[in-house]
N, C-alpha and C positions, 0 to 999 in steps of 0.2 A: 563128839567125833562121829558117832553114827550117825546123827540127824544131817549134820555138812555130807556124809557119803551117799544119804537118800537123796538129799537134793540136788548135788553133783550127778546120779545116778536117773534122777528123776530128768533134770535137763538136758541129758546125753540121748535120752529115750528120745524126748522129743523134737531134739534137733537134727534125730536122726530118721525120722521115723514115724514117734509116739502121736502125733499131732495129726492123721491121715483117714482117710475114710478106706474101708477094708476091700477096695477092687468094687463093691457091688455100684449101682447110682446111688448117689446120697441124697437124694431128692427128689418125688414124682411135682415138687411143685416148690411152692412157698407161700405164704405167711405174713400178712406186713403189720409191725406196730410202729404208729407214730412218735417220735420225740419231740419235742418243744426245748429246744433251748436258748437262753437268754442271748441277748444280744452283743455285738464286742469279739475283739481278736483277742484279748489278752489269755495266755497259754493255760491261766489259772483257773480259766473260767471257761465260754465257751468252747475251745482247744480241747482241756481235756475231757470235761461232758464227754465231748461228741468221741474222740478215743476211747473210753472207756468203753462206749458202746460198743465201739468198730471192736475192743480186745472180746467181749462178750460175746460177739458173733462170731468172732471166727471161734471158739470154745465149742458152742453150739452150735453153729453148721457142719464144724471136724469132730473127728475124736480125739479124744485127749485124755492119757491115761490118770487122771488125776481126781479128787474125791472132789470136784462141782455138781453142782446141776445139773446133768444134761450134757456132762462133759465124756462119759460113756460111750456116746453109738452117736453118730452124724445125724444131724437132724434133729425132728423131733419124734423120738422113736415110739410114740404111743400115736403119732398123726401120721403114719406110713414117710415120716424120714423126712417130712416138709421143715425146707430150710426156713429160717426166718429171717427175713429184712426190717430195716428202720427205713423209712419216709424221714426225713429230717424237716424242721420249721424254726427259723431264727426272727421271728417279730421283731420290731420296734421296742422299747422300754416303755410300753402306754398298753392299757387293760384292752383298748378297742383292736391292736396289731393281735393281741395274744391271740382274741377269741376269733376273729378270721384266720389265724393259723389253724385254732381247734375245729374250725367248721369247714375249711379246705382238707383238712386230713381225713375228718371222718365220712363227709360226704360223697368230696371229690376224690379222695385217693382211698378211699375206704377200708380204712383200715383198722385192727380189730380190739384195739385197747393204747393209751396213754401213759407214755413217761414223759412226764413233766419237770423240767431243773426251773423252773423261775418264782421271780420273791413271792411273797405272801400275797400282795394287793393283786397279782395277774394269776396267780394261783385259785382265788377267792373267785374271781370271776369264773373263771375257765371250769374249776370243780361244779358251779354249780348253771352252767350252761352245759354240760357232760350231764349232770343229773337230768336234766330233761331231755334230754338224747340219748339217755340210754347207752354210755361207753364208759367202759373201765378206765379210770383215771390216777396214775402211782405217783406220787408228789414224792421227790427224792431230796428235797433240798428246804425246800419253805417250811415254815416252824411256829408261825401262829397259833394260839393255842384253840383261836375261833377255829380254827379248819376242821378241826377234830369234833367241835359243837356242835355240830349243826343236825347230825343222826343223817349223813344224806347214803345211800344204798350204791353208790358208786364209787367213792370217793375213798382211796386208801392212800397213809401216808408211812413210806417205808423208813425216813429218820425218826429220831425223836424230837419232842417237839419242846415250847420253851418251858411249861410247869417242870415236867421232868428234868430239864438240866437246870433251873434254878435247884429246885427242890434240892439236884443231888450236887450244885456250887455251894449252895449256904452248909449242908450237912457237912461236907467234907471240910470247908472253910470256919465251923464250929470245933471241929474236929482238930483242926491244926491250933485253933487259937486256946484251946483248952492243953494241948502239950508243949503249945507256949507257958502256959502259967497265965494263961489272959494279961499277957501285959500292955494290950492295945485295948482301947474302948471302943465293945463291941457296937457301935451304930455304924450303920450304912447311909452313904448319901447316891440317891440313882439317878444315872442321867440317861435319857430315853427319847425318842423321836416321837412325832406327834401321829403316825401314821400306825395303821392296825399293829404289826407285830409290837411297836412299841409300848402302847397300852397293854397289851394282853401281859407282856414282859411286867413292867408297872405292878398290874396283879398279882403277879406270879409272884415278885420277889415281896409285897407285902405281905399275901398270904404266909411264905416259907420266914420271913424273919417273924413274922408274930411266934409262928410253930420254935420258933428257935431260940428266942427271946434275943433278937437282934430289933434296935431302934432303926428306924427310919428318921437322917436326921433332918433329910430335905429331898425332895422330887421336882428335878431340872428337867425341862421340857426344852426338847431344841424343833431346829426347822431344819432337814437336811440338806434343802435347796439350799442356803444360804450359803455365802461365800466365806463369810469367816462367822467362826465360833467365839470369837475376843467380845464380843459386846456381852454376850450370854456370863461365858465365862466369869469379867471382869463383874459382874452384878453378883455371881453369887460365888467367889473368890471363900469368902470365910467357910462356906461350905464344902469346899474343894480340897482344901490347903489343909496338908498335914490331917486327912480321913481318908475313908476307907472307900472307895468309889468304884459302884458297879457301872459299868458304861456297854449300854447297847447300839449295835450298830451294826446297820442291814448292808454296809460296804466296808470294805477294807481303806478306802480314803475315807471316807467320816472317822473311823478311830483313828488315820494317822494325822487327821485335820485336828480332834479333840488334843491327841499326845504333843502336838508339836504349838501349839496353843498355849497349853498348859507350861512347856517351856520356857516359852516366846512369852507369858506373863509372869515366870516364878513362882508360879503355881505348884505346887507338891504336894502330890496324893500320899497318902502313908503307902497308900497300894491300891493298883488298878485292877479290877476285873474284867473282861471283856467278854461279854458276852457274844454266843458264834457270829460267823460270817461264812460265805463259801470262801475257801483256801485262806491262806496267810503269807500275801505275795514279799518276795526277798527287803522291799522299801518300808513296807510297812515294821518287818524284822527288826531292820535295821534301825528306824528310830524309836521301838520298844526295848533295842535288849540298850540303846545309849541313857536309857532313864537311870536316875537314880534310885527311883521307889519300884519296888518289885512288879513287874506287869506277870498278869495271869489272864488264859486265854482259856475259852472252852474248844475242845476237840469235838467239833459235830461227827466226825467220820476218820477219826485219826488210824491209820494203818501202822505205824513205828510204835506197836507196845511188842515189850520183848519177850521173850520164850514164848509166840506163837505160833501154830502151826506155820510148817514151810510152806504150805498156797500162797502166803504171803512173797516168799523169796521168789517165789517162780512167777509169780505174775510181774513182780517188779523186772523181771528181769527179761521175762518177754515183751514187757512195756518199750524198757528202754531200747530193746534190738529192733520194734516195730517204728519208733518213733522218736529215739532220739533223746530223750529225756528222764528225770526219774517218775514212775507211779507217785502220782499226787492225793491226797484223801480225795479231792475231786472225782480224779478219775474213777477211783474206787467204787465212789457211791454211785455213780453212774451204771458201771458195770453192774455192781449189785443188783441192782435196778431191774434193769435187762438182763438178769438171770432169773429174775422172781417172777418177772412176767410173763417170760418164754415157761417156766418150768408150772405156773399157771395155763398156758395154751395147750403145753402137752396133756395134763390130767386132765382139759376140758372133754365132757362128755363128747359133745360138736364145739364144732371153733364158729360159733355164735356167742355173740356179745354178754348175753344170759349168762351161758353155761362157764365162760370166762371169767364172770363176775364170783360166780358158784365156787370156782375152782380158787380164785386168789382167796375167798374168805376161811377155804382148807387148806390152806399153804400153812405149812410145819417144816421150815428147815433150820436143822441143828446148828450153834456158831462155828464148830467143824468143819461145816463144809462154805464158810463162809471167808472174803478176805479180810473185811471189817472185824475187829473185835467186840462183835456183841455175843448177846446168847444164843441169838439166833432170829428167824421171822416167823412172826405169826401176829395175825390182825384182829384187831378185838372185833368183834361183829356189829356192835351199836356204833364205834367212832370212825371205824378202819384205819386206825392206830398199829404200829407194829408197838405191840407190847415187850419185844425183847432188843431194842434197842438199847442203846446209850452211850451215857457220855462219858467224856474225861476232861480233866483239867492236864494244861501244861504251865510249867513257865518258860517265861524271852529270854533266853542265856545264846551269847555268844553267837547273835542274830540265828537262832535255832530255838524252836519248842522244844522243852525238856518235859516228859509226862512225869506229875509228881502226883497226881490221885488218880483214882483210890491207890492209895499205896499195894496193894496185891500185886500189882502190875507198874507200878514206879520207874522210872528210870533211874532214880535220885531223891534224895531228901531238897524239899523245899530252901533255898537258899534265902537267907534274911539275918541283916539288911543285905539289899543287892549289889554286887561291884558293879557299878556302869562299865558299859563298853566304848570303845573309844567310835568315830563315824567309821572305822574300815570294818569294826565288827569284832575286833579281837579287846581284850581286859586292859 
């Protein structure tokens, strides 16, 4: 009851009020960092990127009586109260569009550091055309585990990336099959794309099943261009049917192309694992929670774990009176983004490129003040890894992700076997 009267009390402040700069200018200037984000109207993507940022800015240009970043005093109050803006750049889906986005922002619009939402392959590029130019670049969404290898001195990534949420799919998914009574046989068969995240993926989950003494009992290599998955499929059916299948996929239609496939052959996994994607749009829902066999999703940036601090309530809830909609993980990690970077410009010694770099590699913020449920951010100095990152698993119940690891923070016990849902979405 106290926490519903903070937050009731919290939102009355600022819709009255709380959200204002105090009479003085809130600004002798401003500030511009670039975003890059992917291409596409779809709300899940694109849309909300680009909101998440607009919620971020207005935080940091106003006051806001609430425990953010920068959400204290208008501005950025260690830069004499300079607002900060986004440059926006939406390329083509092709590596050569990204990096004339990365070379018009920082040249032509010159501006003082990078948040980037795009996949692994146009991230790969851009990160390391940034290294020879000399700009801070925040990778909020891509998950290769190469991004991280390379030792490059610009190049930080505020998610986690794919060893870490294999490592902590298989742990937890060891975890559940041993309070089963092990009554399923522990091998895994992976199906995986042929392009950078997918290999590193590949690795990733061979290394953590050896650690785990999980079999590998086949590795399915797709094309994602492709227009159907039946040919793949049907060739390796015996390894599909009735096992235990991790499936990675860098879009949310390649997994609903794999599930409805799988259908459309009578094909049946004991149980799917899905490795992340950005969001988990309502169609794709909807033909995971109609499976028979249990589908399990990783939560790259999932916001709905419960008894978390209310930042969470309240941003949701300025989300939607801004724009109509509910706060999506999307949005989320977007915003996150654009607080770590800005709250990086204010501790720069000078707001040069250097001292910007200086400063994100001493960013220490607590999960408290954060809306994502991690522990918090900080960058490892060799990878530029946020080391306090991570994951969760959910499962597809009643076309909704349910969080069921790590249990600390569950919504619910694991469901198994699973009731299909009918195509409206209900049991």
């Amino acid at each position: 009851m106290a926490a519903h009267f903070i937050i009731l009390l919290v939102l009355f402040v600022f819709l009255t009020g709380g959200c204002r700069s105090d009479g003085r200018p809130s600004a002798q200037g401003f500030v511009s960092i670039g975003v890059i984000l992917p291409a596409g109207d779809a709300p899940s993507s694109a849309q909300d990127l680009q909101a998440g940022v607009e919620l971020a800015l207005s935080i940091i240009n106003d006051r806001v009586d609430l425990p953010l970043p920068l959400a204290a005093d208008p501005g950025l109050s260690r830069q004499g109260g300079l607002q900060v803006r986004a440059v926006y750049r939406r390329p083509e889906a092709n590596t050569a569009a990204a990096l004339a986005a990365l070379e018009d922002l920082t040249v032509v619009s010159g501006v003082k550091a990078i948040l980037s939402s795009l996949v692994d392959d146009a991230t790969l590029a851009i990160s390391e055309r940034a290294e020879v130019m000399g700009i801070p670049i925040l990778s909020c969404t891509a998950t290769a585990a190469r991004l991280s290898q390379r030792r490059l001195q610009w190049f930080f990534r505020l998610n986690p990336d794919d060893p870490l949420m294999v490592e902590d799919y298989l742990a937890h998914w060891q975890e559940f099959l041993a309070r089963l009574g092990a009554p399923l046989t522990p091998r895994l068969t992976l199906v995986h794309d042929k392009g950078l995240r997918g290999l590193g993926v590949a690795r990733a989950v061979r290394n953590a099943a050896a650690h785990y003494g999980l079999s590998i009992l086949a590795e399915i290599i797709y094309d994602p261009a492709e227009p159907s998955f039946a040919p793949v499929a049907l060739a390796n059916q015996r390894f599909l049917h009735d096992e235990i299948v991790i499936l990675q996929a860098n879009q949310a239609e390649q997994a609903k192309l794999w599930l409805q496939t799988w259908q459309s052959l009578g094909i049946r996994p004991r149980a799917v694992l899905v490795l992340p994607f950005s969001g988990a749009p309502v169609d794709f829902l909807k033909i995971a929670a109609a499976q028979a066999e249990p589908i399990f999703v990783q939560l790259l940036e999932d916001v709905a774990v419960p008894n978390s601090n209310f930042l969470q309530t309240w941003a949701a809830y300025l989300y939607r009176q801004r724009f109509g909609r509910e706060l999506s993980s999307t949005a989320a990690i977007s915003l996150t983004g654009t607080l770590v970077l800005a709250d990086a410009l204010n501790r720069a010694v000078k707001l040069n490129r250097r001292d910007i770099r200086e400063a994100l590699l001493k960013t220490d913020i607590p999960g408290e003040q954060l809306l994502l449920p991690w522990h918090g951010v900080r960058f490892d100095p060799q990878t530029g890894q946020n080391v306090l990152a991570r994951a969760y698993i959910g499962q597809v119940r009643d076309c909704g992700v349910h969080l069921v690891w790590p249990r600390t923070v569950a919504a619910g016990p694991v469901m198994w076997p699973c009731q299909p849902a009918t195509p409206e979405g209900r049991p």
